[in-house]
C-alpha positions in Angstrom: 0.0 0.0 0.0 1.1 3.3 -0.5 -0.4 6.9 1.1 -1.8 9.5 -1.9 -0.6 12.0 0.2 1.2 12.5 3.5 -1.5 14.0 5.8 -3.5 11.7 8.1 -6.1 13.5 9.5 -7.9 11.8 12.2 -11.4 12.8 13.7 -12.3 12.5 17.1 -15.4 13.8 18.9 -14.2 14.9 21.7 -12.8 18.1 20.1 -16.1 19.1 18.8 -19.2 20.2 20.3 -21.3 17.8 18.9 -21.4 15.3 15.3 -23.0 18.2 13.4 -19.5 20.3 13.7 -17.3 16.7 13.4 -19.0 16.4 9.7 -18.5 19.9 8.7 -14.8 19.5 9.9 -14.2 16.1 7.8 -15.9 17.8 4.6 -13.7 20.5 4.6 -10.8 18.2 4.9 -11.4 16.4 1.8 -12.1 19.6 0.0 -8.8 20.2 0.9 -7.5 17.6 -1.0 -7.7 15.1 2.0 -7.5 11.3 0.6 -7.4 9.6 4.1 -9.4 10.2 7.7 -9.4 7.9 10.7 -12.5 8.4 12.6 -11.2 7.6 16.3 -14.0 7.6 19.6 -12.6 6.5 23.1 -16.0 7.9 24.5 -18.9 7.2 22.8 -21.6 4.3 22.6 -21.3 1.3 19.8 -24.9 2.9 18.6 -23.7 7.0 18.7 -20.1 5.9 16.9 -22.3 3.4 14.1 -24.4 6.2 13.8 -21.5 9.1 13.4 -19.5 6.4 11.0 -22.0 6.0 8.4 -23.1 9.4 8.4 -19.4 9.9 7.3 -19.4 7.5 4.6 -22.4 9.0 3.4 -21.6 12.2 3.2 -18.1 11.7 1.8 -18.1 9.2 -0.6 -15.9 6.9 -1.6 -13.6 9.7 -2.5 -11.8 9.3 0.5 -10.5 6.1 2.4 -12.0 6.5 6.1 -10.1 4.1 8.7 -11.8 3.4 12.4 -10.2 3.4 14.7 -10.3 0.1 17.4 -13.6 -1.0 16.4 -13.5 -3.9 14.2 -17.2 -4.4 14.2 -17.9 -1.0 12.9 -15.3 -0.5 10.4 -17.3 -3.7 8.8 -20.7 -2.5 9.6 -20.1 1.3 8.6 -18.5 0.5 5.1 -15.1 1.8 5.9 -11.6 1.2 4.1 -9.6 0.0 7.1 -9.2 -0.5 10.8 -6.7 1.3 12.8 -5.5 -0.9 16.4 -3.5 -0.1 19.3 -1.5 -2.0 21.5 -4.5 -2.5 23.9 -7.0 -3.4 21.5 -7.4 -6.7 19.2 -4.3 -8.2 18.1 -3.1 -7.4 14.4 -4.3 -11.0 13.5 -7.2 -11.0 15.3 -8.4 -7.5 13.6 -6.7 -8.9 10.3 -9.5 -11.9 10.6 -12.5 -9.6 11.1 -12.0 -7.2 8.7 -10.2 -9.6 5.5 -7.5 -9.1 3.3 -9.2 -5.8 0.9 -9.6 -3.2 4.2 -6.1 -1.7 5.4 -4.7 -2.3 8.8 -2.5 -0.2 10.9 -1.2 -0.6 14.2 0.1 1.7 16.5 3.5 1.9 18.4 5.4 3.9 20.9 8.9 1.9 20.9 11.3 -0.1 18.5 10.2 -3.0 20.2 6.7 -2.8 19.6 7.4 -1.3 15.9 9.5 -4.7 15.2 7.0 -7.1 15.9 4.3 -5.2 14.6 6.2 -5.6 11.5 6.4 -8.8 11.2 2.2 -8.8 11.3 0.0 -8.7 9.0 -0.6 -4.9 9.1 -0.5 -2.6 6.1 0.8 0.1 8.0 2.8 1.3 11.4 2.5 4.5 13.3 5.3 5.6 15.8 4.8 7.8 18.2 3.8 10.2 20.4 6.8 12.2 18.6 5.9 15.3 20.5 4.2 16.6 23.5 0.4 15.9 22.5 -2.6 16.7 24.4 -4.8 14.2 22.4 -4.1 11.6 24.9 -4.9 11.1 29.1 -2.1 9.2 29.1 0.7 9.8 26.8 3.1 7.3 26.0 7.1 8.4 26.7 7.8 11.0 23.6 10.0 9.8 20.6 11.3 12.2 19.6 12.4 12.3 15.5 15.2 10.2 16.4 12.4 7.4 17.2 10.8 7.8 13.8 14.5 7.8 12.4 15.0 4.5 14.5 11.5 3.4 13.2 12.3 4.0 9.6 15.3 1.6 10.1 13.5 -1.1 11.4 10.7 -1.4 8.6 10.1 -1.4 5.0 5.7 -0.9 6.0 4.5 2.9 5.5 5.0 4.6 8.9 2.8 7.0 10.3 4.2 9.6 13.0 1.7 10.4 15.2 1.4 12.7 18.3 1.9 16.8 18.7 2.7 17.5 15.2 1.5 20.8 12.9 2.8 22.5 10.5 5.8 23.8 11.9 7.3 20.7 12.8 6.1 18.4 10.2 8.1 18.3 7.4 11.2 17.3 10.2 8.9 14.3 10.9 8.8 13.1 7.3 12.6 14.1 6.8 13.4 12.1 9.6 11.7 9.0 7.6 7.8 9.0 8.1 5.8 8.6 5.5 2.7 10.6 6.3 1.9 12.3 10.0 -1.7 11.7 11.6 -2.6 15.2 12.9 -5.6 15.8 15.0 -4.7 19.3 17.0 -3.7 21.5 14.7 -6.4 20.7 12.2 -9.4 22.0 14.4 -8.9 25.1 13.9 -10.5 26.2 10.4 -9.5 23.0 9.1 -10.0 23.2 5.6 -7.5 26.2 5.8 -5.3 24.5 8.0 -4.8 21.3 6.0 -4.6 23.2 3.1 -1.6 24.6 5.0 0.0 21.1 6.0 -0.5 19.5 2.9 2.0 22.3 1.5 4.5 22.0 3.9 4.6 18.3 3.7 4.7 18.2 -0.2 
């Protein structure tokens, strides 16, 4: 697999005031020229985050590949392109199972040990991080810093997603240092079709 472009944009409720202004946000991403959103709820109900998933999917198309995050159930019953897991959720294989061999699966990492045997999974894609300082997160992982995603880059041939505290004026050292896109959730809530217009310029 390989990304159409470097930005990641994930979509979380939590950083809007209700699915109304989620919606609005994610359209104006992909008018931006966003290929790729993860849609990522820690808080919400199986029926609120079903509900929220297909509303994306109906409302963007197939223009854009949407990834869930954790949820293996509603990736499959939402119609999306891929499943996104983390360390505590359903093992690669497990996910890998659910969803088949046509929907993309990432994992996510926070050290080279964790990177290396995610590589060895079935997984289309790795994410390394938190780079930076991120507020995304209750509990943040130890930072990485770019020498982790330069440490990551050595250890796998899989796209690699750097993820945590990243915007535009410290992306395009995250992809210098080896990543090939950045998931980006902060600094894209603020007029984000402008904003990812922004990133997607510094990240060429």
């Amino acid at each position: 697999m390989k990304f159409a472009k470097r930005l990641y944009p994930i979509v979380d409720p939590s950083c809007f005031p209700n699915s109304g202004a989620l919606l609005l946000a994610a359209e104006a991403l992909v008018a931006a020229g966003c290929t790729l959103i993860q849609y990522r709820n820690k808080q919400g109900n199986a029926r609120q985050m079903l509900d929220e998933a297909r509303e994306l999917r109906a409302r963007l198309g197939q223009s854009v590949k949407l990834i869930m995050n954790d949820r293996a159930d509603l990736c499959l019953a939402a119609g999306f392109d891929g499943l996104h897991v983390g360390q505590d959720d359903l093992s690669p294989e497990a996910a890998r199972r659910i969803v088949g061999t046509d929907r993309w699966l990432g994992v996510s990492t926070h050290n080279p040990e964790q990177l290396a045997m995610a590589d060895l999974t079935s997984a289309d894609y790795l994410a390394i991080g938190p780079v930076f300082a991120t507020q995304s997160k209750a509990n943040p992982d130890p930072l990485v810093g770019a020498a982790g995603v330069r440490r990551a880059r050595e250890l796998t041939h899989k796209p690699l997603v750097a993820i945590g505290g990243i915007t535009r004026a410290n992306a395009r050292s995250v992809i210098d240092a080896g990543a090939d896109a950045v998931a980006v959730i902060s600094d894209l809530l603020r007029d984000p079709g402008k904003s990812a217009e922004e990133l997607l310029r510094v990240l060429g």
